[in-house]
Backbone as JSON Lines, residues from 0, in Angstrom:
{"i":0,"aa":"X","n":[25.13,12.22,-19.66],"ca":[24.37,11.56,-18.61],"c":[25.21,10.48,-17.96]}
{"i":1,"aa":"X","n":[25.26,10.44,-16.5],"ca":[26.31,9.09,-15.97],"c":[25.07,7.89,-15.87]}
{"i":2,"aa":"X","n":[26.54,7.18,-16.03],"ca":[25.66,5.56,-15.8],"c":[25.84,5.45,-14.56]}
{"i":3,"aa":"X","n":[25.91,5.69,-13.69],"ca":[25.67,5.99,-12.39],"c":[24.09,6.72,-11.47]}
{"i":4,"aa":"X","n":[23.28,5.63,-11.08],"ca":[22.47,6.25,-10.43],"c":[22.59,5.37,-8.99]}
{"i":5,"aa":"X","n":[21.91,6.76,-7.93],"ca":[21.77,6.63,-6.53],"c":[20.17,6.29,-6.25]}
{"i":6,"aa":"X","n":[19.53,5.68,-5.84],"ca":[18.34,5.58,-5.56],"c":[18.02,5.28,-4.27]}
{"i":7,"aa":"X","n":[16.96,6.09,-3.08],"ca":[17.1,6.03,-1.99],"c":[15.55,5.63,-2.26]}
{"i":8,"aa":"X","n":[15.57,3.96,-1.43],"ca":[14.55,3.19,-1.62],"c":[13.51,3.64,-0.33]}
{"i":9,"aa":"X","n":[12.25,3.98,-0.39],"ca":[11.16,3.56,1.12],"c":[10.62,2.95,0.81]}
{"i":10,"aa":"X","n":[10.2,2.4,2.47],"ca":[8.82,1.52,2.5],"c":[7.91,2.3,3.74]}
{"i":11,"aa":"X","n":[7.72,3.47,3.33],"ca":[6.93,4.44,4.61],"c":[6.22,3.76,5.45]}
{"i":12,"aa":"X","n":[6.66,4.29,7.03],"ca":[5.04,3.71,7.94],"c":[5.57,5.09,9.07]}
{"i":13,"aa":"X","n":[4.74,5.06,9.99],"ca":[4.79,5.84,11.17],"c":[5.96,4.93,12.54]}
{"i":14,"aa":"X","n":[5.39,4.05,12.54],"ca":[5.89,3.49,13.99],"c":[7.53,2.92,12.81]}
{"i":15,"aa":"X","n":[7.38,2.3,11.49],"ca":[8.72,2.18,11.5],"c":[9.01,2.32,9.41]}
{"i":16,"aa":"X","n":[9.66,2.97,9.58],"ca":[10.3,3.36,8.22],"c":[11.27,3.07,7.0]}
{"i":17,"aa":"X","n":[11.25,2.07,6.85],"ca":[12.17,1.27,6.13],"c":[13.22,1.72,4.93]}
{"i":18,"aa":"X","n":[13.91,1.97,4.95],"ca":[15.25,2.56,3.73],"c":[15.79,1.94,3.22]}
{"i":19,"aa":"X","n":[16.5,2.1,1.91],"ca":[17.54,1.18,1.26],"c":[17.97,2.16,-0.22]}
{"i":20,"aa":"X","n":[19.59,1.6,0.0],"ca":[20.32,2.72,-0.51],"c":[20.9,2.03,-1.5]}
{"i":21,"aa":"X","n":[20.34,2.07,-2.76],"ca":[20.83,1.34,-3.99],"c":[21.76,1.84,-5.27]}
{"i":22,"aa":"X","n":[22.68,1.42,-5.45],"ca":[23.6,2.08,-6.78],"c":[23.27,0.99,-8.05]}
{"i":23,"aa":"X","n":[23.41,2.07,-9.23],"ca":[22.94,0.73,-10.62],"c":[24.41,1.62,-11.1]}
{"i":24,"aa":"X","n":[25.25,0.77,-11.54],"ca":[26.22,1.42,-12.4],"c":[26.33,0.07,-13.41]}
{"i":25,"aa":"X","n":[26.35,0.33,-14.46],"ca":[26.75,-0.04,-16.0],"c":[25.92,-1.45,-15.52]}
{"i":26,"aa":"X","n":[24.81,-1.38,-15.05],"ca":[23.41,-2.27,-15.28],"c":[23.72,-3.44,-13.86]}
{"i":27,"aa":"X","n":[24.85,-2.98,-12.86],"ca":[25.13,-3.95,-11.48],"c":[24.5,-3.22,-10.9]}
{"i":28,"aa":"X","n":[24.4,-3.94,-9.4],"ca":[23.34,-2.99,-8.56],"c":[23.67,-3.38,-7.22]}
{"i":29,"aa":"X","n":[24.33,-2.57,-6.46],"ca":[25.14,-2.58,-5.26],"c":[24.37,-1.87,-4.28]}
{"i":30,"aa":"X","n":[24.26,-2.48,-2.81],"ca":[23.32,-2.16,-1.89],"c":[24.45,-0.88,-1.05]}
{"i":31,"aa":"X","n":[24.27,0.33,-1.22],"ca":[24.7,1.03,-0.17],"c":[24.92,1.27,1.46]}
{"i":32,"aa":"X","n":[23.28,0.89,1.31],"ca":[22.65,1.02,2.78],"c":[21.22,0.96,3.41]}
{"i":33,"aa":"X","n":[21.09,0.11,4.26],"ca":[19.92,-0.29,4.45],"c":[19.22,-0.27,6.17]}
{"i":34,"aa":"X","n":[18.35,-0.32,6.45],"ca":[17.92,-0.3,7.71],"c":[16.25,0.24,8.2]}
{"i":35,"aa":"X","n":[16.18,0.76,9.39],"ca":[15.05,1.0,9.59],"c":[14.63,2.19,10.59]}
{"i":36,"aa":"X","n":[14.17,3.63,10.17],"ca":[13.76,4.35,11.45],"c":[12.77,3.72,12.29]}
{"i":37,"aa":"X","n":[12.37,3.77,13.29],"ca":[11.82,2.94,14.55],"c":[11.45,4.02,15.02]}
{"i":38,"aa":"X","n":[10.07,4.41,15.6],"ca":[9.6,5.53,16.43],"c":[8.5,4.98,17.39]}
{"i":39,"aa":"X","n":[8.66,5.29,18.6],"ca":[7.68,4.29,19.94],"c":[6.36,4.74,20.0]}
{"i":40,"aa":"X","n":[5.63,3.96,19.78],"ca":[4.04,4.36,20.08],"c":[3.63,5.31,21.22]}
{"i":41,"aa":"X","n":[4.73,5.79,21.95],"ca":[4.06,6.6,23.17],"c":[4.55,7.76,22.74]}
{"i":42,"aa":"X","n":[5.4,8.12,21.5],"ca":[6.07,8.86,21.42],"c":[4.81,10.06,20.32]}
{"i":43,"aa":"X","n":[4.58,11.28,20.96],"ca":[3.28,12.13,19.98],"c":[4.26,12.11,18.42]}
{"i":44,"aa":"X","n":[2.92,11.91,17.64],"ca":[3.05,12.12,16.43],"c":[3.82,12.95,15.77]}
{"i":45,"aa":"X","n":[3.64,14.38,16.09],"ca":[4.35,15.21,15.53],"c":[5.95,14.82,15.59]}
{"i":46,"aa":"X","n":[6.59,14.3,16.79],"ca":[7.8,14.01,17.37],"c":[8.49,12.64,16.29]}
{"i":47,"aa":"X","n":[7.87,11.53,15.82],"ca":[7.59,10.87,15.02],"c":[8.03,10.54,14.04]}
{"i":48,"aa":"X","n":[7.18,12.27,13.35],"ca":[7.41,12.5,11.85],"c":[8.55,13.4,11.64]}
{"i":49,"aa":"X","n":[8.87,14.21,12.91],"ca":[10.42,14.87,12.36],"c":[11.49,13.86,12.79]}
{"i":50,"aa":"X","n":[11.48,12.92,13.47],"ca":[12.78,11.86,13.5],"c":[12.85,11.06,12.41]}
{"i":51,"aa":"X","n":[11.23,10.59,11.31],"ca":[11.37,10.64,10.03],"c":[12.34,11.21,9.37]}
{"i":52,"aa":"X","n":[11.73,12.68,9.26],"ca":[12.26,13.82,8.45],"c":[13.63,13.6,8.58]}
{"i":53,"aa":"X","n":[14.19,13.87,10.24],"ca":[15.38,14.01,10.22],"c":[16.46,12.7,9.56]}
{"i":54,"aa":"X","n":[15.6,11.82,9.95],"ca":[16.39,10.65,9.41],"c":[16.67,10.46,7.67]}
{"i":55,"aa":"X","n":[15.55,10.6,6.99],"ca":[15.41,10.95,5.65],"c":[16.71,11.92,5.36]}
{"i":56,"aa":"X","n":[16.61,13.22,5.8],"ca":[17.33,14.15,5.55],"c":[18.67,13.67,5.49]}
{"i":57,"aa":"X","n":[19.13,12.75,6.47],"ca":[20.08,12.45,6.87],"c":[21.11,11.63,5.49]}
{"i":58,"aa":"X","n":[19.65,10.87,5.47],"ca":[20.2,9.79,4.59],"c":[20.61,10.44,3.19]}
{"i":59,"aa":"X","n":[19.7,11.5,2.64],"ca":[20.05,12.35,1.6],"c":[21.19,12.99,1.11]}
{"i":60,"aa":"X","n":[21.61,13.38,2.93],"ca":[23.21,14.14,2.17],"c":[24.01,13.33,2.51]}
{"i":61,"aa":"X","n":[24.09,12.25,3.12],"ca":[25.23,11.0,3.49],"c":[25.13,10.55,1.98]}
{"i":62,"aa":"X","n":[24.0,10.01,0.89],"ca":[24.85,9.52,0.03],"c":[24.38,9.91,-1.62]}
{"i":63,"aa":"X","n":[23.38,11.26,-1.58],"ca":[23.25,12.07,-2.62],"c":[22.99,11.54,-3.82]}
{"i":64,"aa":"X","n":[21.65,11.13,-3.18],"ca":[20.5,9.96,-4.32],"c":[20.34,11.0,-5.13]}
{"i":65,"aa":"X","n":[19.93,10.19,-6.63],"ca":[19.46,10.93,-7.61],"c":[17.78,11.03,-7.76]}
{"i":66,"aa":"X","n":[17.56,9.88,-7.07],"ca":[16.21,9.93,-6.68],"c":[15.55,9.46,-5.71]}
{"i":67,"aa":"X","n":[14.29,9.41,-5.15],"ca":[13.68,8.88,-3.92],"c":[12.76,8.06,-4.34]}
{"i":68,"aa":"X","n":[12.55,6.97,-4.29],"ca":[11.42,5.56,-4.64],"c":[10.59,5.6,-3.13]}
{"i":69,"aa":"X","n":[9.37,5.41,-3.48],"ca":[8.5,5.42,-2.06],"c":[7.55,4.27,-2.55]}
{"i":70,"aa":"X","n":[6.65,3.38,-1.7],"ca":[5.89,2.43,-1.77],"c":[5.13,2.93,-1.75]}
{"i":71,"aa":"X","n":[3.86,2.98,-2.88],"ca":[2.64,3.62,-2.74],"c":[1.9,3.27,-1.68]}
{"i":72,"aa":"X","n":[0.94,4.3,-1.63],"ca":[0.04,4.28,-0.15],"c":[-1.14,3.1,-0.52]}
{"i":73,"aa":"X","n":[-0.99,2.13,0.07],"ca":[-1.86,1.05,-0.27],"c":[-3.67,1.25,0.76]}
{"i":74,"aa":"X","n":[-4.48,1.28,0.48],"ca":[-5.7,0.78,1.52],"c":[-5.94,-0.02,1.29]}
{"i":75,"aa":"X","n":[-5.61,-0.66,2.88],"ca":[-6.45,-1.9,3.14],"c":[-7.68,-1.86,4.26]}
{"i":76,"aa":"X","n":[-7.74,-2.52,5.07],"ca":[-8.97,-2.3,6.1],"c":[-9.03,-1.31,6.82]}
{"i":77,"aa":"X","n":[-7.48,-0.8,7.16],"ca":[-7.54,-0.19,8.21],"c":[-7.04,1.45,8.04]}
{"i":78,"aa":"X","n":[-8.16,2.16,8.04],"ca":[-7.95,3.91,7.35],"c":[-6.87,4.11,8.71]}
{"i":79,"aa":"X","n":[-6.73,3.91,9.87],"ca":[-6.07,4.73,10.62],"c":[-4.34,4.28,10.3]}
{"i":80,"aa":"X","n":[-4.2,2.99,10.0],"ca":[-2.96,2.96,9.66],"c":[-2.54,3.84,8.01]}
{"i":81,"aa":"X","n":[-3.6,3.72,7.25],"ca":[-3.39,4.51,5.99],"c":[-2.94,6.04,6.18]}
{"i":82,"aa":"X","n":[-3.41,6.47,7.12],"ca":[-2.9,7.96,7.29],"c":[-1.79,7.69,7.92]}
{"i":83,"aa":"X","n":[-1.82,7.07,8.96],"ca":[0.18,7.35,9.23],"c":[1.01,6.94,8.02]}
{"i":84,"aa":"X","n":[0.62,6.04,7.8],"ca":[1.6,5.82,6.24],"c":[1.69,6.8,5.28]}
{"i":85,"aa":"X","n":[0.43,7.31,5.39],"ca":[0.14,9.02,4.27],"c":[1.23,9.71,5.0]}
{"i":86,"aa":"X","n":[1.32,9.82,6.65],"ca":[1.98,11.07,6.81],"c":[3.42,11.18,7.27]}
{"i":87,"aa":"X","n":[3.93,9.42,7.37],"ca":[5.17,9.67,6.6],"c":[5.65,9.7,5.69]}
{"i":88,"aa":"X","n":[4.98,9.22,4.43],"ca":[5.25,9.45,3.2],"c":[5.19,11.16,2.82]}
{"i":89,"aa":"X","n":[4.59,12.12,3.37],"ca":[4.58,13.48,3.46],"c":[5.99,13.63,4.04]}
{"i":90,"aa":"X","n":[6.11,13.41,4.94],"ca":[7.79,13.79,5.32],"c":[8.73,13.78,4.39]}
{"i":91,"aa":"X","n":[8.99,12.26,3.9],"ca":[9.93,11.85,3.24],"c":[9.38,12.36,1.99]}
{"i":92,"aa":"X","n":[8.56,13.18,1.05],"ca":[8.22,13.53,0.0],"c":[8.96,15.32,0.46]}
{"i":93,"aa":"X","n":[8.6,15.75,1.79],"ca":[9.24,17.03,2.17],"c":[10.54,16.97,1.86]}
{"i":94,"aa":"X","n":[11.55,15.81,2.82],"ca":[12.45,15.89,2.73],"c":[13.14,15.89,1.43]}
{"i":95,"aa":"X","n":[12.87,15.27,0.5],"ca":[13.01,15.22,-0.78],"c":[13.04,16.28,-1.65]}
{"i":96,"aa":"X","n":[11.5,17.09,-1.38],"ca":[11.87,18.31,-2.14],"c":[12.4,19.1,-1.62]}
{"i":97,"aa":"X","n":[12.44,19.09,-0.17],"ca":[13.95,20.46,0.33],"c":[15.36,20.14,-0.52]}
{"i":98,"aa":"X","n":[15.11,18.88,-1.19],"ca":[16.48,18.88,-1.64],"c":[16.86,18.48,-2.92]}
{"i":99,"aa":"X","n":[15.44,19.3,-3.44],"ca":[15.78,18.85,-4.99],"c":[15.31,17.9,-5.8]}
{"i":100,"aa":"X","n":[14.93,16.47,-5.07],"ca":[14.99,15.41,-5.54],"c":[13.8,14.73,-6.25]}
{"i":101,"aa":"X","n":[13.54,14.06,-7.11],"ca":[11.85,13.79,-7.53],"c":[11.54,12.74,-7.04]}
{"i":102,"aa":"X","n":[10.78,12.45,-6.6],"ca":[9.9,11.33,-5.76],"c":[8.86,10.57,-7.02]}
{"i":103,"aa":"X","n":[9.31,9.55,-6.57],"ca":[8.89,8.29,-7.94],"c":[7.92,6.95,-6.83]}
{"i":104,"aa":"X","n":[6.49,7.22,-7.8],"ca":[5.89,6.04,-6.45],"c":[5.84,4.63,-7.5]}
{"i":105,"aa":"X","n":[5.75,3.67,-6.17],"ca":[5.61,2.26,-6.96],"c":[4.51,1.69,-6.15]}
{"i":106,"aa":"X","n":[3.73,0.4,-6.5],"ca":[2.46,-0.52,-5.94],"c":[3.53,-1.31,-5.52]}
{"i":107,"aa":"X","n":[2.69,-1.76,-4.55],"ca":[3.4,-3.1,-4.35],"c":[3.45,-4.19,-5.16]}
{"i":108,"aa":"X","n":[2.69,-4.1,-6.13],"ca":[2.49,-5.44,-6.74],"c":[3.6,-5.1,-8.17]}
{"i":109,"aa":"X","n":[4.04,-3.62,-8.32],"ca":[4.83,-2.88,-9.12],"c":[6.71,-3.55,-8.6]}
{"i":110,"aa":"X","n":[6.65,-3.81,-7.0],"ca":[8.01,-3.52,-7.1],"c":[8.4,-5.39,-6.98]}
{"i":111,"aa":"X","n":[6.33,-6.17,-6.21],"ca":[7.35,-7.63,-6.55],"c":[7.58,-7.46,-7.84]}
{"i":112,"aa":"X","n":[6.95,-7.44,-9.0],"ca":[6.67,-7.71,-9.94],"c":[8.64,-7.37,-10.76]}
{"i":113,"aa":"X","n":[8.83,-5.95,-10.81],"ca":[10.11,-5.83,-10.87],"c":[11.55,-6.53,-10.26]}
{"i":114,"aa":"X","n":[11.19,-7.4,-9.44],"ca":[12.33,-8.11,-7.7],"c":[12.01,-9.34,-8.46]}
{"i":115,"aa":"X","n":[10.78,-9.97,-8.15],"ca":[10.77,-11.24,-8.49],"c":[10.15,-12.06,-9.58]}
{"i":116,"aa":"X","n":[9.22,-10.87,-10.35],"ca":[9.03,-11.7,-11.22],"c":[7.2,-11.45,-11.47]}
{"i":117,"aa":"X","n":[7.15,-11.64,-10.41],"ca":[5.42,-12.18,-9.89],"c":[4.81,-10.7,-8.71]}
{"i":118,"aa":"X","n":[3.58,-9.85,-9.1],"ca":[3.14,-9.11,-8.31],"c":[2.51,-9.41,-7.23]}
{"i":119,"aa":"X","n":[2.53,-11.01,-7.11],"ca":[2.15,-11.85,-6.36],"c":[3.1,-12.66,-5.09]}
{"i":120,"aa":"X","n":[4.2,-12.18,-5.54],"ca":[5.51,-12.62,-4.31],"c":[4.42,-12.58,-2.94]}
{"i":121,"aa":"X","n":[5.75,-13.4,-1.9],"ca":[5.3,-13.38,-0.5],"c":[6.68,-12.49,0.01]}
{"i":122,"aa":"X","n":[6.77,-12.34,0.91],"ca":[7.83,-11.39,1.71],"c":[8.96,-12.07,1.98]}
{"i":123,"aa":"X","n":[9.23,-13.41,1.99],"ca":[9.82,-14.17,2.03],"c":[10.7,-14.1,0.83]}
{"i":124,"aa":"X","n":[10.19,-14.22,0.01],"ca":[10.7,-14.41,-1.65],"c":[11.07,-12.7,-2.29]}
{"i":125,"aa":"X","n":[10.46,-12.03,-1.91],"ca":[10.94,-10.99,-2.05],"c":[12.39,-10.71,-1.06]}
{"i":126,"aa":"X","n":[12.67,-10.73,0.08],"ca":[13.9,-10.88,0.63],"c":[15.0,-11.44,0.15]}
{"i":127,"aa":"X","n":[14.29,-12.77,-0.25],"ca":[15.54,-13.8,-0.46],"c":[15.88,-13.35,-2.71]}
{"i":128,"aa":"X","n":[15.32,-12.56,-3.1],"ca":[15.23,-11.91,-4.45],"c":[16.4,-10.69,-4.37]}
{"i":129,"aa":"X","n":[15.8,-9.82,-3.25],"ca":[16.48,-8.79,-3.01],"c":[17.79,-9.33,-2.9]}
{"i":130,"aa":"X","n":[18.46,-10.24,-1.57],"ca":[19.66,-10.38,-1.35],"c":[20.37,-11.12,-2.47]}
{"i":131,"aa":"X","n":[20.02,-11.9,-3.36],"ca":[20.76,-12.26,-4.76],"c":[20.79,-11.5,-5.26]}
{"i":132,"aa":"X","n":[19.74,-10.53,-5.96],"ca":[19.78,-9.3,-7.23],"c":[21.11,-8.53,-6.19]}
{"i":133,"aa":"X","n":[21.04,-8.25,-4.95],"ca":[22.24,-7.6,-4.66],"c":[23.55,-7.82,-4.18]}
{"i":134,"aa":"X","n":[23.54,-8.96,-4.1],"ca":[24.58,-10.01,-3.78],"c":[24.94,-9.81,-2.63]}
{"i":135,"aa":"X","n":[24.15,-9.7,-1.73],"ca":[24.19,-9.75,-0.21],"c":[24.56,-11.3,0.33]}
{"i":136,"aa":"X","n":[25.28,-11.06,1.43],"ca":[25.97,-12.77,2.11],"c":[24.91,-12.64,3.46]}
{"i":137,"aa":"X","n":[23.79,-12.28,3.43],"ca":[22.23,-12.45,4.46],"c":[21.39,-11.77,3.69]}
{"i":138,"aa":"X","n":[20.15,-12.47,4.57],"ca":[19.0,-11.89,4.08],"c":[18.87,-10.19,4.68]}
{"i":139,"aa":"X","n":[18.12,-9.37,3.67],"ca":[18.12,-7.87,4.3],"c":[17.2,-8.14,5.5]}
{"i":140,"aa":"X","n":[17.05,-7.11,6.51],"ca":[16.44,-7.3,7.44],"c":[16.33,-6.04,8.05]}
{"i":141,"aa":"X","n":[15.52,-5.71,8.86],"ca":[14.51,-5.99,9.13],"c":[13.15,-5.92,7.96]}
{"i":142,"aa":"X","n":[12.35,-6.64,8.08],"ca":[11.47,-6.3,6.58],"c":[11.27,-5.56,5.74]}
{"i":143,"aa":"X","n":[11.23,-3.99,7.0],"ca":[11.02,-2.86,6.02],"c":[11.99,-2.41,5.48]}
{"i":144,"aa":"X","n":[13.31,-2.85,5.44],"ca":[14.44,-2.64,5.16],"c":[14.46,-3.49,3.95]}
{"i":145,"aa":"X","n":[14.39,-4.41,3.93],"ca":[13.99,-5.31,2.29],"c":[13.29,-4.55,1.61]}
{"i":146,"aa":"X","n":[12.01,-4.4,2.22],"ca":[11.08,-3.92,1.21],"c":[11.61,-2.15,0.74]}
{"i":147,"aa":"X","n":[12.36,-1.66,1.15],"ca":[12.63,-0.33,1.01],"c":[14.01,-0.81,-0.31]}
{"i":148,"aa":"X","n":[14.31,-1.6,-0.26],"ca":[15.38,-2.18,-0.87],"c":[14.91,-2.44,-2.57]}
{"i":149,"aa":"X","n":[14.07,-3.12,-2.14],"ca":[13.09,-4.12,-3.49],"c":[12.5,-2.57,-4.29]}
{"i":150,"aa":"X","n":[11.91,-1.56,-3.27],"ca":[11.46,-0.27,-3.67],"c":[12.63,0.61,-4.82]}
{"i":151,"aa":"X","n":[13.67,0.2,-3.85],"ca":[15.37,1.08,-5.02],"c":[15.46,0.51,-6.18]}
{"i":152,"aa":"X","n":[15.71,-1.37,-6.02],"ca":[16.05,-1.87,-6.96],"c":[14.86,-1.14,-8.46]}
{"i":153,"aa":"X","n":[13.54,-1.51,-7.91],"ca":[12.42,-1.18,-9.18],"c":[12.75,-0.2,-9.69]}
{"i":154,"aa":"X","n":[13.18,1.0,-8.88],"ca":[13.34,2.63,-9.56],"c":[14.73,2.32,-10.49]}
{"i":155,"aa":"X","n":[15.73,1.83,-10.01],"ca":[16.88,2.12,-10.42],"c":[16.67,1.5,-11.98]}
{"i":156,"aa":"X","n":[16.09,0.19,-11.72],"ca":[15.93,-0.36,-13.51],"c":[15.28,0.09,-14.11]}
{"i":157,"aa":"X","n":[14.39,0.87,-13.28],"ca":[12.87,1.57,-14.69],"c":[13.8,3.22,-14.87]}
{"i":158,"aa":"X","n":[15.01,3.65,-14.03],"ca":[15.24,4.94,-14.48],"c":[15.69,5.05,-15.8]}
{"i":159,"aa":"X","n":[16.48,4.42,-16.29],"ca":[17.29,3.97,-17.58],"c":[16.2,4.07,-18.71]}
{"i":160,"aa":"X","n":[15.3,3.02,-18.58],"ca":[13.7,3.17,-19.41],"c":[13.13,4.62,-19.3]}
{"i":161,"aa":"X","n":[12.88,5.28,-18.15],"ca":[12.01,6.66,-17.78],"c":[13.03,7.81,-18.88]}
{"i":162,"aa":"X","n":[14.58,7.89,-18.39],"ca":[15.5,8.54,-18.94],"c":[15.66,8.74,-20.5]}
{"i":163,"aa":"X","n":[15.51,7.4,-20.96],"ca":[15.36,7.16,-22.79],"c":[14.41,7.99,-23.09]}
{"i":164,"aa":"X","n":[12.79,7.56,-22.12],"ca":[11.76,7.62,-22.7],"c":[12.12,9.5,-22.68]}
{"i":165,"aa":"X","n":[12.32,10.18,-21.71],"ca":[12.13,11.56,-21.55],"c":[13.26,11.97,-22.86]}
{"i":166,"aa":"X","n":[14.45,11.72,-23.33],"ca":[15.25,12.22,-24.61],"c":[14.33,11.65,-25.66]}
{"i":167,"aa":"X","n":[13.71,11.04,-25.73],"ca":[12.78,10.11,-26.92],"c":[11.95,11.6,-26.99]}
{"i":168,"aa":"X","n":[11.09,12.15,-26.22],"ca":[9.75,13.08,-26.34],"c":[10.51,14.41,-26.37]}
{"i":169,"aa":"X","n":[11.3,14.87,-25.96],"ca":[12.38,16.19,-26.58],"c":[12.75,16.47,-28.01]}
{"i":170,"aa":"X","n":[12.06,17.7,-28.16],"ca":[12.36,17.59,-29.89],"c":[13.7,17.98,-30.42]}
{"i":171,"aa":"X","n":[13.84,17.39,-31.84],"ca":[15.14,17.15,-31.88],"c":[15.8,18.85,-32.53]}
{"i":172,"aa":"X","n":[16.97,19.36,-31.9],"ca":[17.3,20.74,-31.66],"c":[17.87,20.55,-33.1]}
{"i":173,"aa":"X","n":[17.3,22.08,-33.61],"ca":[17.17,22.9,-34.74],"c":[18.86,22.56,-35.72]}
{"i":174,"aa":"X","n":[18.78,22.18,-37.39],"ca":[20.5,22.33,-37.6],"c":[20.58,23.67,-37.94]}
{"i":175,"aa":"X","n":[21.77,24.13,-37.84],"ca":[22.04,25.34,-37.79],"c":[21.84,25.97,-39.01]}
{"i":176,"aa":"X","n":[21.85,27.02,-38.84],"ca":[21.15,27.63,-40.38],"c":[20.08,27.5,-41.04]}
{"i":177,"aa":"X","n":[19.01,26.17,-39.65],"ca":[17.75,26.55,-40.29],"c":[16.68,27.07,-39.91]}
{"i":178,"aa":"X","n":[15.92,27.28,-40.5],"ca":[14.73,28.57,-40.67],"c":[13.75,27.78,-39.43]}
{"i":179,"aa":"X","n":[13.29,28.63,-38.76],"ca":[11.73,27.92,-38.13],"c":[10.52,28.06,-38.91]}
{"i":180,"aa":"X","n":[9.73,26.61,-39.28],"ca":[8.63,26.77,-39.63],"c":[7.75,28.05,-39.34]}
């Protein structure tokens, strides 16, 4: 198994899509790449979700994550923003499995909680968390670009834990020459 993992962080929305491209090698954690798809409110939906897609896709074979972290679909007041968020998170869950990859969700209160400490962070403190844990010389930006960031960092430290735990529940292979119960 390498000590090397890729983790391609989201923070799904429709109008804008937040990414972040995180490496954990031998327990450091180096920001790859970060930013934001942007899609114009006049622009139809369908049109939208494949500049999603395409962008996702994009990001996949540029730097050949081992996994995809997504921000769970939160409700709050407003059901119509909950479905665009549902239905880019459908994209980027597509794009993902066209390519193999397993899609790992987090709460928000999952990834302050992992960044800063507190599931209670403000956005502020989560930024300014992110750019130390990654030793960035600025704050990440644009927000959803932090928060897609804060999304990598959580996966990348809980993979190590997830990874143990999955060789932990594998039973332990037969010594040779012996009989099966």
């Amino acid at each position: 198994m390498s000590s090397v993992v890729i983790v391609l962080g989201i923070d799904p929305g429709l109008a804008n899509t937040g990414y972040g491209v995180v490496q954990r090698r031998s327990g450091r954690l180096v920001a790859l790449d970060g930013g934001c798809v942007t899609t114009g409110a006049a622009t139809t939906p369908e049109r939208r979700l494949t500049a999603i897609h395409t962008a996702v896709i994009d990001l996949i074979l540029r730097h050949e994550p081992d996994a995809v972290a997504l921000e769970a679909l939160y409700f709050g007041q407003n059901v119509k923003s909950a479905l665009a968020v549902g239905q880019a998170r459908g994209v980027v869950m597509l794009a993902a499995g066209q390519r193999g990859l397993d899609c790992h969700d987090y709460t928000p209160q999952q990834v302050k909680g992992a960044v800063c400490g507190s599931g209670r962070a403000e956005k502020d403190q989560v930024q300014r968390m992110v750019q130390s844990l990654l030793g960035l010389t600025e704050l990440p930006r644009p927000d959803h670009a932090a928060d897609a960031l804060a999304v990598a960092i959580c996966h990348a430290n809980h993979a190590p834990m997830m990874s143990a735990r999955l060789r932990a529940s594998r039973p332990a292979p037969a010594a040779a020459g012996a009989r099966p119960a």
